[in-house]
C-alpha positions as CSV (number, residue, x, y, z in Angstrom):
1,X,0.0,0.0,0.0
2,X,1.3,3.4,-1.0
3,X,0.9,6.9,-0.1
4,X,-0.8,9.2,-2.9
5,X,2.8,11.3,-2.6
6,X,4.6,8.1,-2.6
7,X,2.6,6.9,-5.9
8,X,3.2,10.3,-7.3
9,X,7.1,10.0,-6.8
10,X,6.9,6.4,-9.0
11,X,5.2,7.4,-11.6
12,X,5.4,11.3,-12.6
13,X,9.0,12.4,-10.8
14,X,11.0,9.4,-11.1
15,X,11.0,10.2,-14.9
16,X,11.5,13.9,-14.5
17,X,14.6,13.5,-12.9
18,X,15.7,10.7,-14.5
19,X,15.6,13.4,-17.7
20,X,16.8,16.4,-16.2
21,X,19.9,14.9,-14.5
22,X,20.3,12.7,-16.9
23,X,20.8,9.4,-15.2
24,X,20.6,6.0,-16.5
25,X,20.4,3.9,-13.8
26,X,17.1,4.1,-11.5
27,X,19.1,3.7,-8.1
28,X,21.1,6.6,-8.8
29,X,17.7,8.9,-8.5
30,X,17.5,10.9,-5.5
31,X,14.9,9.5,-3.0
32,X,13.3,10.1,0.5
33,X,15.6,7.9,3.0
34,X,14.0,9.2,6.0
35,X,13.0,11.9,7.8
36,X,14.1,12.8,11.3
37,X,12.1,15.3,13.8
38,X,14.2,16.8,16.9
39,X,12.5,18.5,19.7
40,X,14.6,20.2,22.6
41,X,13.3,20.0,26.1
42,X,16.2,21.9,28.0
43,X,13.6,22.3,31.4
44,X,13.7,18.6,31.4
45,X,16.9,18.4,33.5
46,X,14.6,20.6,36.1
47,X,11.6,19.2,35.7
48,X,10.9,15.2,34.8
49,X,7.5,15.9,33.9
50,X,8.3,17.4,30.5
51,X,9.9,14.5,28.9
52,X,6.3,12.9,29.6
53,X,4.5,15.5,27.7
54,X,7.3,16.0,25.5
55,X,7.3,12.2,24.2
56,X,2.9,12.1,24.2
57,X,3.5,15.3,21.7
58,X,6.0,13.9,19.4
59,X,4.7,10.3,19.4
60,X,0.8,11.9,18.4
61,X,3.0,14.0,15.4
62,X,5.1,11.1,14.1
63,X,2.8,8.5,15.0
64,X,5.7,6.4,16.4
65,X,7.2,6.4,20.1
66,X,10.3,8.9,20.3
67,X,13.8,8.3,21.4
68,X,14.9,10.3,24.4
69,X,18.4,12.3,23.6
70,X,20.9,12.3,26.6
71,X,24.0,14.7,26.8
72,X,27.7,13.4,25.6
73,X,29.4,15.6,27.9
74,X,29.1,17.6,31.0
75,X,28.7,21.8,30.5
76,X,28.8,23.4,33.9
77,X,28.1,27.4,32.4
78,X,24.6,25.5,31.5
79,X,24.4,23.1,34.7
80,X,24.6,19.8,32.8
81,X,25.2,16.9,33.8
82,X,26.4,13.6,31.0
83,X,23.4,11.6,30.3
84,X,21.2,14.3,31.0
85,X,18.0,14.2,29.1
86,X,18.2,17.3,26.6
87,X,16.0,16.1,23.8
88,X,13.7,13.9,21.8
89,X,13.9,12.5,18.5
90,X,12.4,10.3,16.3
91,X,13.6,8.6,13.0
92,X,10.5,8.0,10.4
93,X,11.1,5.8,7.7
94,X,9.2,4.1,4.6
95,X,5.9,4.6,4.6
96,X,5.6,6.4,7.9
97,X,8.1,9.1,6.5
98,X,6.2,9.2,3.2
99,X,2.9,10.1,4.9
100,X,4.4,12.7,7.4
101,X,6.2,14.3,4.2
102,X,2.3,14.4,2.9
103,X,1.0,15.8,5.9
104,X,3.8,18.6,6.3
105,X,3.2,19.9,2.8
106,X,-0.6,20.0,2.8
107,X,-1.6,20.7,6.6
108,X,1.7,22.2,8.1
109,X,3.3,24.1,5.9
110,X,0.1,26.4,5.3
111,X,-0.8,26.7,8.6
112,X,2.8,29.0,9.5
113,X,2.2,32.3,10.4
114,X,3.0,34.8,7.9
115,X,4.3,32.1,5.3
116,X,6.6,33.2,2.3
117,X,7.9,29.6,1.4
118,X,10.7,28.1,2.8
119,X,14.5,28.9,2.8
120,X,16.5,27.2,0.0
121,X,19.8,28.1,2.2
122,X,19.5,25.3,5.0
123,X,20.3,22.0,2.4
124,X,23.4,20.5,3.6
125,X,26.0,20.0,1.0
126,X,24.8,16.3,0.7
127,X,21.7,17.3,-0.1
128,X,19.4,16.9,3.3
129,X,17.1,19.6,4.3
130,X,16.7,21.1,7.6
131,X,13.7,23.3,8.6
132,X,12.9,24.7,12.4
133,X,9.2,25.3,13.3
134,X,8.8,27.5,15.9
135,X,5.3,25.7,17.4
136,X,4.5,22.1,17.6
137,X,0.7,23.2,17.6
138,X,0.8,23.4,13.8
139,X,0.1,19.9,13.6
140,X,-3.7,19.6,13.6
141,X,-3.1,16.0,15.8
142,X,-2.2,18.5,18.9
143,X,-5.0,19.1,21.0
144,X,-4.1,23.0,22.0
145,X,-5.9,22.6,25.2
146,X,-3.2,19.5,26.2
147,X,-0.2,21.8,25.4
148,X,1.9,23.4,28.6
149,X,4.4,25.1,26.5
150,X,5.0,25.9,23.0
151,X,7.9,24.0,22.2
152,X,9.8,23.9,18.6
153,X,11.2,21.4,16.3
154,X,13.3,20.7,13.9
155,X,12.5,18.3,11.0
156,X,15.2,17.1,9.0
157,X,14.4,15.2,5.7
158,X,17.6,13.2,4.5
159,X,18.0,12.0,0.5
160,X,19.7,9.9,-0.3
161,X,21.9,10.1,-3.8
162,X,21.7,13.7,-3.9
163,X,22.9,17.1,-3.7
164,X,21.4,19.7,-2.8
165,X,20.6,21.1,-6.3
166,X,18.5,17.3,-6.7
167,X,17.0,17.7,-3.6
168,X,15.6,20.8,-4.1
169,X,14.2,19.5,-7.4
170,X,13.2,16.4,-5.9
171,X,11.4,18.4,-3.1
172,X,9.2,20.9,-5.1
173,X,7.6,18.5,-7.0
174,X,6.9,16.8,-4.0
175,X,5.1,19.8,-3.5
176,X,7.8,21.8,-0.8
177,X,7.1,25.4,-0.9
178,X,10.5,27.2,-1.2
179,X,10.8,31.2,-1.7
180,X,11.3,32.2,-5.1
181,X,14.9,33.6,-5.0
């Protein structure tokens, strides 16, 4: 079972970028390999409570369980300790990725305050794209009412056999809205 975006990939951009780059071999086009979301929860080392609500919010938006991300090393200007809880993460991949990718460009994206498209400067010279959202209550799965504090995130959608003129190709006809330069 496929996603209508993951359908659309197959059939209409597969082609399109096998043209435009011209490559021969199918393998070599660039593709979705996964997409990682990232939310901080610095308060966490004050308050165990957060990474419970933190964990309930990113599990409703991914729709898979996150990963709790501990500190590597100790930083005594910001009072932390190694193995401190500082984050949350959570890798999406195959189908799962394909249908958050679906939902981000038709729910997400639109609902951003004061919205111009997004930034073609934050692709990675390997071709991965990194956007910050400054709310998590863009997602319509977050029940506002639920929320303690408005936390960001940071989604990060890797490709893979890319660069980042490909990906950005790859990514608007996948229907990314990026500012016309």
């Amino acid at each position: 079972m496929m996603t209508n975006l993951q359908t659309k990939y197959q059939n209409e951009i597969m082609p399109k970028l096998k043209d435009e780059f011209d490559i021969k071999n199918n393998l070599a086009i660039p593709s979705i390999e996964k997409i990682v979301i990232n939310m901080g929860m610095a308060e966490a080392k004050d308050n165990k409570d957060v990474i419970v609500k933190v964990d309930e919010q990113l599990a409703t938006i991914a729709g898979q369980k996150p990963k709790i991300t501990r500190a590597k090393e100790a930083i005594s200007t910001f009072k932390l300790r190694e193995n401190d809880p500082i984050g949350m993460m959570v890798t999406l991949r195959g189908k799962k990725a394909w249908t958050f990718l679906e939902k981000l460009t038709a729910l997400v994206l639109p609902r951003i305050r004061d919205f111009r498209g997004l930034s073609t400067s934050t692709f990675d010279k390997r071709g991965n794209f990194n956007m910050g959202m400054t709310e998590q209550i863009l997602f319509p799965e977050i029940d506002y009412a639920k929320i303690d504090k408005v936390r960001g995130l940071v989604v990060s959608i890797v490709v893979k056999n890319s660069n980042p003129e490909k990906s950005k190709k790859l990514l608007e006809l996948l229907g990314m809205p990026f500012r016309s330069s």
